[in-house]
Structures are given as structure tokens and as C-alpha cells.
MIROZA-639541 format. One record per residue (C-alpha): residue in one letter; x, y, z. Coordinates in pm, whole numbers. Example, Ala and Ser with C-alpha at 12.3 -4.5 7.8 and 13.67 -1.06 7.14 Angstrom:
<rs>
a,1230,-450,780
s,1367,-106,714
</rs>
This chain:
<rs>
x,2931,7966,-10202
x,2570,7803,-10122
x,2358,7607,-10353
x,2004,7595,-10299
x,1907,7236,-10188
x,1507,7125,-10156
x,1446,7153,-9753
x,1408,6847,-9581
x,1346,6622,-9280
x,1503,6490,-8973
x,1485,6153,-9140
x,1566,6270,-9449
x,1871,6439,-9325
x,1987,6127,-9132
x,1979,5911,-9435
x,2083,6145,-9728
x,2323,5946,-9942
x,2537,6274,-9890
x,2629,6198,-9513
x,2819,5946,-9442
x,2779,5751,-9114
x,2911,5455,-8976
x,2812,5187,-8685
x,3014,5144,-8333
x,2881,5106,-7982
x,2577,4991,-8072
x,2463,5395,-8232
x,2489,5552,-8593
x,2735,5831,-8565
x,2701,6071,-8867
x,2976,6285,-9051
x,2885,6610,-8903
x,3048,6813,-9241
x,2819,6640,-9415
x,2547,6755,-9254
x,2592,7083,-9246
x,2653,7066,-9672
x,2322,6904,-9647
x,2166,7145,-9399
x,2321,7464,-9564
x,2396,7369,-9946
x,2770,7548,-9872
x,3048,7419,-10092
x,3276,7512,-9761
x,3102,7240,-9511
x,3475,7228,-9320
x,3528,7582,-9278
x,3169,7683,-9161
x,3212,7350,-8919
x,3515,7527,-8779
x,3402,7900,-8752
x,3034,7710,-8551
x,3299,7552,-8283
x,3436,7887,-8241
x,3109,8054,-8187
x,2990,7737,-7968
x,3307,7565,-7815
x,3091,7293,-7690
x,3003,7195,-8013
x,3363,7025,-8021
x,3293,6819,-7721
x,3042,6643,-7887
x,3252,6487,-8151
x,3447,6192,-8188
x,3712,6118,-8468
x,3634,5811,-8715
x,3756,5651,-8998
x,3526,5691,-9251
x,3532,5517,-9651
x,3529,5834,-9913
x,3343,5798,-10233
x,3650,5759,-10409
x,3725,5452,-10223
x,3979,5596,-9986
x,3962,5686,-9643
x,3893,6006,-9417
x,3901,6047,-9071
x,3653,6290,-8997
x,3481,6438,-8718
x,3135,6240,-8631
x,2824,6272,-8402
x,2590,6051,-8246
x,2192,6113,-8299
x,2206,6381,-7973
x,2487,6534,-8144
x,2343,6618,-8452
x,2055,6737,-8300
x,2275,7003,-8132
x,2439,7082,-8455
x,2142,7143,-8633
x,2093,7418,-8342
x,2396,7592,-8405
x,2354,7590,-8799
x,2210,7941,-8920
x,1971,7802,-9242
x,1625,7801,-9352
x,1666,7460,-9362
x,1762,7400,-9031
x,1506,7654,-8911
x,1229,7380,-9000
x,1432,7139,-8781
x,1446,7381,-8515
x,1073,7446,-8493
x,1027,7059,-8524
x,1210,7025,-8180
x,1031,7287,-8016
x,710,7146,-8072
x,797,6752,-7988
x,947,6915,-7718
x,628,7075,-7654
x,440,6744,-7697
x,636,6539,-7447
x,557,6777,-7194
x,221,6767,-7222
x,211,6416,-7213
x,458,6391,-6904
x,172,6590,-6744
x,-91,6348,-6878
x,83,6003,-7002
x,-251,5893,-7174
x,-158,6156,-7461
x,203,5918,-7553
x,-20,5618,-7578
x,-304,5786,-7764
x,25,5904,-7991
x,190,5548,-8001
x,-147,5408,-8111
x,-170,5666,-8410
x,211,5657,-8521
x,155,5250,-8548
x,-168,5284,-8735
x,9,5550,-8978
x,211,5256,-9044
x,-71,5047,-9135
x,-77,4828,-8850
x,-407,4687,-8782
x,-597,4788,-8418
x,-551,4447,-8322
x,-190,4409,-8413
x,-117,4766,-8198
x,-340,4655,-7899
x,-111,4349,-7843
x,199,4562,-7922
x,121,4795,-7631
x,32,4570,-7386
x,380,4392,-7500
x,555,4759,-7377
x,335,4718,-7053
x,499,4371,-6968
x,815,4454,-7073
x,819,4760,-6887
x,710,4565,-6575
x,979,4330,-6622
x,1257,4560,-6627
x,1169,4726,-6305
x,1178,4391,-6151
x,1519,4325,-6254
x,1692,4633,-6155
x,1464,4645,-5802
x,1622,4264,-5760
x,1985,4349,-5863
x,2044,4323,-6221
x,2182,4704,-6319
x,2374,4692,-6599
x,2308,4678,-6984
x,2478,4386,-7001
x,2271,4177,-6758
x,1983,4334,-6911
x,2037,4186,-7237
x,2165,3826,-7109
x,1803,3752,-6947
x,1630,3908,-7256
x,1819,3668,-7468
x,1730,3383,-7220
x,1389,3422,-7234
x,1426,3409,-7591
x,1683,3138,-7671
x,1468,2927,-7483
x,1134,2994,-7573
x,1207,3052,-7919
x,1482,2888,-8045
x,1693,3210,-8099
x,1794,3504,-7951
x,1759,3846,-7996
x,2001,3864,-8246
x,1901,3528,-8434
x,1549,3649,-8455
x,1661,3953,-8606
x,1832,3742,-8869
x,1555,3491,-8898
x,1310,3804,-8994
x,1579,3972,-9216
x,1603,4255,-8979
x,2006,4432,-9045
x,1959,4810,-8911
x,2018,4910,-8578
x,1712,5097,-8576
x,1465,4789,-8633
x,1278,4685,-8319
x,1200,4273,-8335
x,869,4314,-8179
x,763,4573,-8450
x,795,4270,-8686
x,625,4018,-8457
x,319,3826,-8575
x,-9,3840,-8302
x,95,3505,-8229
x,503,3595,-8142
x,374,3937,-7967
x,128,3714,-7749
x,432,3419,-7665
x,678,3699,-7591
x,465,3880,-7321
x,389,3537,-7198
x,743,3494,-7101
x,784,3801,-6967
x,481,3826,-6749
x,578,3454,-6631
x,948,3596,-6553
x,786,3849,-6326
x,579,3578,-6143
x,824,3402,-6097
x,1092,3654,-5932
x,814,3741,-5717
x,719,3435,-5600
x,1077,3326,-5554
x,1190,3638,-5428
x,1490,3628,-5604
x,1765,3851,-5611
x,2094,3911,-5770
x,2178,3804,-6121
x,2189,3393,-6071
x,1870,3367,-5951
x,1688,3598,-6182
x,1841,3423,-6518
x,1746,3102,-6338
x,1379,3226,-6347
x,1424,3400,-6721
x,1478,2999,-6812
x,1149,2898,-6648
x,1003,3129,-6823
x,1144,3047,-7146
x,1045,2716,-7140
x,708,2782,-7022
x,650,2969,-7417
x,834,2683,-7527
x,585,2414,-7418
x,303,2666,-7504
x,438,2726,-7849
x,464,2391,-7866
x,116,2296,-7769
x,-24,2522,-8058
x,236,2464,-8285
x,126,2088,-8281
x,-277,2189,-8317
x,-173,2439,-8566
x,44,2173,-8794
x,265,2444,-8865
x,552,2639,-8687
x,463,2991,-8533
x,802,3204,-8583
x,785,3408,-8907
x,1003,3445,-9171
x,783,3753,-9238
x,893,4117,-9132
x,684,4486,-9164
x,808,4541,-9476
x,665,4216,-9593
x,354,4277,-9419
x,335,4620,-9623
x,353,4486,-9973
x,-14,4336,-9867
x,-359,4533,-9816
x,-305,4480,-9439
x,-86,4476,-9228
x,4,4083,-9092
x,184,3797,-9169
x,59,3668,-9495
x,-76,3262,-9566
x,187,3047,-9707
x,483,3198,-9494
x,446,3012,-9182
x,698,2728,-9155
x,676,2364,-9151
x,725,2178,-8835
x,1072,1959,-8744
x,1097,1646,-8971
x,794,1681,-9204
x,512,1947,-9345
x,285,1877,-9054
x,252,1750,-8720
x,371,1709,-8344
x,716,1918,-8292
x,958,1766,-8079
x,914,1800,-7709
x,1088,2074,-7488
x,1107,1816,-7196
x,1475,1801,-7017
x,1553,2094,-7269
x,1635,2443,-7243
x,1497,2562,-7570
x,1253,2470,-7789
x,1296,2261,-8138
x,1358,2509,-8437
x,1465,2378,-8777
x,1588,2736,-8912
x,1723,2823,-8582
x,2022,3113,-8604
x,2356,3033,-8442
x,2379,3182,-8059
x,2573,3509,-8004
x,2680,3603,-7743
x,2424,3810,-7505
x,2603,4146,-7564
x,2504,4159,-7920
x,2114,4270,-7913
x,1966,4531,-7699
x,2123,4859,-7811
x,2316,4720,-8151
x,1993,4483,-8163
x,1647,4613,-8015
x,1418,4389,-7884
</rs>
């Protein structure tokens, strides 16, 4: 027996108070019965779940088993999908509703094509998405040329050695930890950033965006110039870099009178008629409301008076983004 249900979204679907969904590994794995009740309005999510496996056996190997907290307060282990996952299931589900999810697919699908073909079209796309969002054209011209650097930097660490995710994150949060105080994880804290989804830099001032590229630009210098290879040497140059924002932030932070890192997130930003950090939220420098912040010299990170206790490196990219 069905129940008809208003159609809705992909984003919709993934945060209808009706799934349930849970974080491990860094992802958002959803209850895939509850999907399908949302997708189809059936009363019988289980048993339609179970005759779709038998039409698609694959389906199955998609799964994972989880324990999951029922609204009654107890707990089911249920079946449970990552993001991939459920878009496969919404393949497999015969509905109206998922029919509008289906055509969705085909035409992103459609759209990253055409812009592996031409790339211009992903950045003319980025651009718009970030504008929808009320970012200003300033804002989104220093965000992009934030992906460029970062981009750049990456392929320098896995042409010089560093390959896994791990290693990855490690000289992201070095770069950080020095130049700002806190890593990736700590930042995310110090903006009020708590779902996985939530990229730091989308909640970066001009000023952060600016400091961050900085440091990674000056990583890739310096690997170059060095030649360095294997892990030892490249985290060596990810704390040069560091403390080359460090000093910088610490040049303006003492012509500014005030400290640079915001408290501020997006969502902040939003509640105002533009998009950026707003007056009154920058903080005060270390020891008093204004004036020279401690020097970075024979340090390895730079002063911060709100600065978030260090995790450990394996906590940010993936279960953190950057």
C-alpha cells in the first residue's frame, strides 16, 4: 500500500528526517529502506528492498550492515549505503519520484561531458553555483584561484612520493597548524563547521583564502627548488611554508590591530546583504584589543589566543574537507 508523498530532490531525499543515516569512514551512509519509503511512499519499504535485490543482485553488494538508533529509542541494524549507493538505488526504484532523479543524472551526466570536452564550461559552472549562493565576484575569484593552487600542490606531492590519504592530510594540516594556529580540524571548530559535507575554504574570509594559497603556492616552490622527495622532506617544506603565512599574517595582523582568522562562517555571512565576514567579528590580538602579536621566530606556528586543541592528522580531509 503506497501513499502519495510531494516529489522531491536529491538533497531533499538525503536529508529527509525519514532516513536515517549515520557517520563512519569519513562518508554518510543512509538507511537504504528508508529511502525507498521516501522515494516510493510504500508502507512495505523492506519487502520491495528485497524483491529490487532479486531483480538486481548487485544491488546487495552495495550494502553494508549498521547499527542504527530507531525513533523509539532502540536500535536496528539495517542495511545502509554510501552516497554512490543510493544513487544506484534510486536507479533500480520503479516511481515517479525517482523518475525525476533519474532524468537529473542523465543530464549532469550530460553536463560533465561536455565540460570534460571543454573544461572552461565546470569553471563557468563553479562561478555560477557560488554566486547562487550569494558569494560576491570577488570572494569566488579568490576561491578559484585557491582550487588552482591547491590543485597544483597535490600533483607535486604524489609526483614526489607522498600517495596515500593519509600523507595527504598530514602536510595539509602542517601547512595549517603552522600558519594558522590550527589545523584542519581546529579551524573547522573555530568557524563552527560540524558536517562532513562543509568545505573550510567555503567559509574563508578574502583575507584566509589569500594566506592559504600563499602557503600552498610557497610549498610548491619550495619542493621544487629543493627537489625533494619522499614524505620527510616534503612535510619539512609544508613547515616552511607554514611559517612563511605565519610571519605574513603576522605582519598584517600587527598593521591591522586585529587578528585575521574568523569566527565567522557562510551561514553567518548569509544573515547579511552580502556575502563576507561582517565588522565587529574579527578578533583581538594576543594580550590586549590591539597591537603587535607575538612573533613566529624559533616557532612552528603562529600565536592564536582561541587556538583548537591538535588532532591528530587523520581527522580532516575526507571526515573534514579542507
Amino acid at each position: 500500500m503506497s501513499k502519495r508523498q510531494p516529489q522531491i530532490g536529491m538533497n531533499a531525499l538525503l536529508s529527509a528526517d525519514q532516513v536515517r543515516r549515520l557517520e563512519r569512514d569519513g562518508k554518510t551512509w543512509y538507511a537504504v529502506t528508508d529511502l525507498i519509503a521516501v522515494l516510493t511512499g510504500t508502507t512495505n519499504a523492506v519487502e520491495q528492498w528485497s524483491g529490487l535485490k532479486q531483480r538486481e543482485p548487485q544491488l546487495g553488494k552495495l550494502t553494508e550492515l549498521a547499527t542504527i538508533a530507531a525513533a523509539d529509542g532502540s536500535s536496528d541494524v539495517v542495511e545502509v549505503v554510501d552516497l554512490p549507493g543510493v544513487l544506484r538505488v534510486v536507479q533500480a526504484i520503479p516511481s515517479p519520484w525517482a523518475e525525476k532523479l533519474k532524468t537529473w543524472l542523465a543530464r549532469t551526466a550530460v553536463e560533465r561531458m561536455a565540460e570534460a570536452q571543454n573544461p572552461e564550461l565546470a569553471v563557468l559552472r563553479t562561478r555560477k553555483l557560488y554566486e547562487s549562493r550569494g558569494y560576491s565576484r570577488r570572494w569566488v575569484d579568490k576561491r578559484l584561484r585557491g582550487v588552482s593552487a591547491r590543485h597544483e600542490l597535490t600533483g607535486e606531492w604524489y609526483k614526489r612520493g607522498a600517495i596515500e590519504s593519509d600523507q595527504f592530510r598530514a602536510l595539509t594540516n602542517t601547512i595549517m597548524q603552522v600558519g594558522f594556529g590550527m589545523d584542519v580540524e581546529g579551524y573547522r571548530r573555530h568557524k563552527g563547521l560540524v558536517k562532513t559535507g562543509e568545505n573550510l575554504r567555503d567559509h574563508m574570509s578574502d583575507l584566509e583564502l589569500a594566506l592559504t594559497a600563499l602557503g600552498e603556492t610557497a610549498a610548491v616552490a619550495l619542493h621544487r627548488d629543493r627537489d625533494s622527495r619522499e614524505f620527510g622532506e616534503l612535510l619539512s617544506d609544508a613547515r616552511d611554508a607554514g611559517e612563511i603565512v605565519a610571519r605574513t599574517r603576522s605582519e598584517i595582523e600587527q598593521r591591522l590591530g586585529h587578528g585575521i582568522v574568523e569566527t565567522d562562517n557562510h551561514r553567518g555571512w548569509s544573515s547579511t546583504s552580502s556575502v563576507e565576514p561582517r565588522a565587529g567579528r574579527k578578533r583581538p590580538l594576543p594580550g590586549k584589543a590591539a597591537g603587535p602579536v607575538a612573533s613566529v621566530e624559533g616557532s612552528t606556528k603562529a600565536t592564536d589566543p582561541t587556538e583548537a586543541p591538535r588532532v591528530a592528522p587523520a581527522g580532516t580531509e575526507g571526515k573534514a574537507v579542507a
